[in-house]
C-alpha positions as CSV (number, residue, x, y, z in Angstrom):
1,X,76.7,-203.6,-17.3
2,X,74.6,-201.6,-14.3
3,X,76.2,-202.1,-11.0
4,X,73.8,-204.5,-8.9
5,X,73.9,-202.4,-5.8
6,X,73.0,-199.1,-8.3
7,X,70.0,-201.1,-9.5
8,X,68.6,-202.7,-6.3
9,X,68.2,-198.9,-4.9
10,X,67.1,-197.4,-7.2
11,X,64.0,-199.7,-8.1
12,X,63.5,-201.7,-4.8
13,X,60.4,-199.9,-2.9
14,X,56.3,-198.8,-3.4
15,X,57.5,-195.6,-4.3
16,X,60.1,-194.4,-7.2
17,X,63.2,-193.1,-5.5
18,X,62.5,-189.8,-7.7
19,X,59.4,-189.1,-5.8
20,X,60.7,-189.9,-2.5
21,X,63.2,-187.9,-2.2
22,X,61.3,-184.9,-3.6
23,X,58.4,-185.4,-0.5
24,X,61.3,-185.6,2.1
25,X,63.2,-182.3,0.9
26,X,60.1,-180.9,-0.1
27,X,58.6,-181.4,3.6
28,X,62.1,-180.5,5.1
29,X,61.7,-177.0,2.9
30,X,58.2,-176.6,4.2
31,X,59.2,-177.3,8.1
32,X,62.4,-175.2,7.7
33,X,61.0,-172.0,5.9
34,X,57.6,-172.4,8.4
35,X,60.7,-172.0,11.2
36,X,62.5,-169.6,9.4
37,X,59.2,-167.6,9.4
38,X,58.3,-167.6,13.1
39,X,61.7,-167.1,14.2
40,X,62.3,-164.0,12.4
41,X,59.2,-162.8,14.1
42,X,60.8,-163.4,17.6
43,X,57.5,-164.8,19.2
44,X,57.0,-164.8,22.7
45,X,56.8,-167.7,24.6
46,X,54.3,-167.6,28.5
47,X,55.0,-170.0,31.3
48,X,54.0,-170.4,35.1
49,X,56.6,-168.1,35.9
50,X,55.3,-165.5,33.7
51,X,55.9,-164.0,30.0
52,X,59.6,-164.7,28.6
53,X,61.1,-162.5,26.0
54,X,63.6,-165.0,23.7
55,X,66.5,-164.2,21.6
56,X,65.8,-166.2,18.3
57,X,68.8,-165.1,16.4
58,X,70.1,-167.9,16.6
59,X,67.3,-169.9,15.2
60,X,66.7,-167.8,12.1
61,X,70.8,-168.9,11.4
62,X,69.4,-172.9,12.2
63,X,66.5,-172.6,9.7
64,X,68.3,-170.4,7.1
65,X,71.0,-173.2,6.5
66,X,68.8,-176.1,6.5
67,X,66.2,-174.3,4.2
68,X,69.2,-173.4,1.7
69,X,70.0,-177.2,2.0
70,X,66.6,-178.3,1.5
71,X,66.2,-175.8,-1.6
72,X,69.4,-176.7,-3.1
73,X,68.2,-180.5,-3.0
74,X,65.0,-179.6,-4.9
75,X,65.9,-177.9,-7.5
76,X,68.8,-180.8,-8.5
77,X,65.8,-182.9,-8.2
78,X,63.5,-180.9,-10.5
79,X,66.3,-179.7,-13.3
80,X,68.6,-182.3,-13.3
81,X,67.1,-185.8,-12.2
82,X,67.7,-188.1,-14.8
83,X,71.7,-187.4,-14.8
84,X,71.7,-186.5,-11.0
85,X,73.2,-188.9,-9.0
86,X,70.9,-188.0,-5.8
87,X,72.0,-190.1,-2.7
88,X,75.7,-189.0,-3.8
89,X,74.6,-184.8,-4.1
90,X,72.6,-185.4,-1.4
91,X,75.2,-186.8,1.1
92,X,77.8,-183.9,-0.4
93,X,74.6,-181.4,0.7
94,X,74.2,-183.2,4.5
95,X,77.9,-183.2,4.8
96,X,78.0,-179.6,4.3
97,X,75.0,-178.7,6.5
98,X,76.4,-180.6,9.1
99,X,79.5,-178.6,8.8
100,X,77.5,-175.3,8.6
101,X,75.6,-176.1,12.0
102,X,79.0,-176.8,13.6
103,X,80.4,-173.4,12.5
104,X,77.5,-171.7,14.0
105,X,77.6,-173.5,17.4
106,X,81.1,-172.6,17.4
107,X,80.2,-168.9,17.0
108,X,76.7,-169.4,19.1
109,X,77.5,-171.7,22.2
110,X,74.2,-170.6,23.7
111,X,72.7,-172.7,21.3
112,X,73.1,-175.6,23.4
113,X,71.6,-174.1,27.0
114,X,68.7,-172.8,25.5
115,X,67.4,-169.7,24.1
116,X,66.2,-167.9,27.0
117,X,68.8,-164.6,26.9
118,X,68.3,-163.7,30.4
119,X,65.0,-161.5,30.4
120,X,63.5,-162.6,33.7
121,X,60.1,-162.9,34.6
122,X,58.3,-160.2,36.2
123,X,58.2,-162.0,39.7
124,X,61.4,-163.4,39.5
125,X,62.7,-159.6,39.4
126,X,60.6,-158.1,42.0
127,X,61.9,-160.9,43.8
128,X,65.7,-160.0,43.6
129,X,65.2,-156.4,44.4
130,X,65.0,-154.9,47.0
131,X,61.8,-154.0,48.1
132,X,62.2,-151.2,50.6
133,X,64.4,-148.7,53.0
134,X,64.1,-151.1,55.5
135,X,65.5,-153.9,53.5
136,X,68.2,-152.0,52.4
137,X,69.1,-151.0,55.9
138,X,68.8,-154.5,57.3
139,X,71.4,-155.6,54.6
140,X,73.7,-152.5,54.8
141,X,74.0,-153.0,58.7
142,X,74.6,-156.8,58.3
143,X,77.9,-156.3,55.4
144,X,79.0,-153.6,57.8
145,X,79.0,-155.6,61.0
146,X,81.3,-158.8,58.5
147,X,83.3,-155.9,57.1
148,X,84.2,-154.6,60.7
149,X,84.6,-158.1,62.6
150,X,85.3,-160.7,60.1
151,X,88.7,-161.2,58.7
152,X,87.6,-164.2,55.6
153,X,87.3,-161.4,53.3
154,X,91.2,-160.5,53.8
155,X,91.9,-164.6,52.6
156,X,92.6,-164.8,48.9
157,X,90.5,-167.4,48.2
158,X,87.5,-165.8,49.8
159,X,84.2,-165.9,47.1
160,X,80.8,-164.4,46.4
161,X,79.2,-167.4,47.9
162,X,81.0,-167.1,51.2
163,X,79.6,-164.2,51.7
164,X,76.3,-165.2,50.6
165,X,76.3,-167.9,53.2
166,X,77.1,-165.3,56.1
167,X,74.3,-163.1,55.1
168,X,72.0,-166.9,53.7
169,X,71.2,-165.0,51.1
170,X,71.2,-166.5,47.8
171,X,74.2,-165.7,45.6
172,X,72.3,-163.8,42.6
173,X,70.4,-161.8,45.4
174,X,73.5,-161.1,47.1
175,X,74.5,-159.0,43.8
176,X,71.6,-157.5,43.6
177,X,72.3,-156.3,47.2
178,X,75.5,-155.0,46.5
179,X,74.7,-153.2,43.2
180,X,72.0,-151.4,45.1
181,X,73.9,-150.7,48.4
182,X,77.2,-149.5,46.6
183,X,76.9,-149.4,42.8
184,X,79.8,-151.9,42.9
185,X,79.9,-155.9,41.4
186,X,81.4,-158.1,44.8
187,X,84.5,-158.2,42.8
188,X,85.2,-154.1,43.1
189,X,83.4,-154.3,46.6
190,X,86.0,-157.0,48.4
191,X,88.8,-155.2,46.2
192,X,87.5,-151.6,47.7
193,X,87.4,-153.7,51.3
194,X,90.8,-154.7,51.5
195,X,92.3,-151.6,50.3
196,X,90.8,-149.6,52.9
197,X,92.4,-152.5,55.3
198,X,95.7,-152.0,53.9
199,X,95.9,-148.4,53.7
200,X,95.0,-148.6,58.2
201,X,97.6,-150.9,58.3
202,X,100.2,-149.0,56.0
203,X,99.2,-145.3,58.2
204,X,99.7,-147.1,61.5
205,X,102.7,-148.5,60.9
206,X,101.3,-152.0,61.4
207,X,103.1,-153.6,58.1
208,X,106.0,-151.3,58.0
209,X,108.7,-154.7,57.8
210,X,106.2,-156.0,54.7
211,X,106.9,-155.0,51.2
212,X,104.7,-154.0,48.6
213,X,104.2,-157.6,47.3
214,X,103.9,-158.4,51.4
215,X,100.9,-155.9,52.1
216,X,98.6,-157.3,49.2
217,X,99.0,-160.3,50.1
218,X,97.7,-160.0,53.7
219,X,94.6,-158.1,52.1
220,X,94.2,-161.0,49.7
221,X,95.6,-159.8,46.7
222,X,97.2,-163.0,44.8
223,X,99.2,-160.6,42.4
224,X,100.9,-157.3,42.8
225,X,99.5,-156.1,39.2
226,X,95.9,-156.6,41.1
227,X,97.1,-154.9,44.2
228,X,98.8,-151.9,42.5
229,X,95.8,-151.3,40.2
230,X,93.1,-151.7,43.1
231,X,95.0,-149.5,45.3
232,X,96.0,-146.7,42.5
233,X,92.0,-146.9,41.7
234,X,91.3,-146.1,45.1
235,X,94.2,-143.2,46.5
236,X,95.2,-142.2,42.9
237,X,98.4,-143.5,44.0
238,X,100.8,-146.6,43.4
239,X,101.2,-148.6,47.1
240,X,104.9,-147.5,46.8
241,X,104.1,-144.0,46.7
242,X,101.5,-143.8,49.2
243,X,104.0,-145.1,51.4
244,X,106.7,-143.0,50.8
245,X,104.3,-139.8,50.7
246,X,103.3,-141.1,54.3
247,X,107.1,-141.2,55.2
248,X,107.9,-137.8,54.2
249,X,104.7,-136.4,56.1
């Protein structure tokens, strides 16, 4: 004796349950492969702000999954229909797209913020350089003048956006800035910064009751690994030795 359930889906409806799940896979094939298509093509997409390049790697993974799923679901539809169970091969199939989508979002986070892999438009970059000597001038005189007379740099928790604030600036023109004026990211700039501080202090005798551990962190420096490294990058020398080589001189 049939199952009522069995019988009730598979007869209740204006269409046969054969033919309507061949036109949805069939469509989902057609709308997947169409997407496959035009992402492997990498089209370029125009806005106000100008012409955007996108990375659509990601996409030809999206469509590539769902068009195997969609193909798989066809051809169990066209060989195999009478002894095919299809709502149950079909939830095994969306079960393991599903899992296949999460794998690659795992793998490709980016997914979820967008496409857009960073190309800016062509105004938005001639805004963020800088557009002449003056410019460059204007800026190198201001970081010099916070450098010379301001001490917030020397304060561990000091960040890029402080020192975008001083100089109201934004903070991804404030890189640009930096990269242009000293071929340095604010990280190596504020690093170079307060190394130069503590190697004054260390010549003058200024720190000579602080240790090691002591100096970096008046300059800022939250661990002496950082401190050594920064300050061997700059003198070729470990803090330890630059003081003693200053002792002996």
């Amino acid at each position: 004796m049939l199952d009522r359930d069995q019988i009730i889906y598979a007869y209740e409806g204006w269409i046969p349950t054969f033919f309507h799940y061949l036109a949805q896979v069939t469509s989902g094939l057609i709308v997947t492969v169409h997407l496959l298509v035009a992402s492997i093509f990498k089209k370029v997409q125009v806005d106000l702000g100008g012409t955007r390049k996108y990375n659509l790697n990601w996409l030809i993974y999206l469509s590539a999954i769902l068009a195997i799923f969609y193909l798989a679901a066809v051809l169990m539809l066209l060989f195999d229909s009478e002894t095919t169970q299809i709502h149950i091969h079909a939830s095994w199939l969306f079960a393991a797209t599903i899992l296949a989508l999460l794998v690659l979002l795992f793998f490709e986070p980016r997914i979820l913020y967008g496409s857009n892999t960073g190309f800016r438009s062509a105004s938005t970059q001639r805004s963020l350089l800088l557009t002449d000597e003056a410019e460059k001038e204007y800026y190198k005189q201001r970081l010099d003048q916070f450098f010379l007379n301001e001490q917030s740099y020397l304060d561990a928790t000091f960040r890029q956006q402080d020192l975008a604030n001083h100089l109201q600036v934004p903070k991804t023109k404030l890189s640009t800035i930096i990269g242009e004026l000293y071929d340095q990211n604010f990280n190596q700039l504020i690093n170079d910064k307060r190394i130069q501080v503590a190697i004054e202090k260390m010549q003058n005798n200024a720190w000579e009751n602080l240790t090691i551990e002591g100096i970096g962190q008046e300059v800022g420096f939250k661990s002496r690994t950082t401190f050594y490294k920064a300050f061997q990058e700059k003198t070729g020398l470990t803090p330890s030795q630059f003081r003693k080589r200053l002792a002996n001189s």
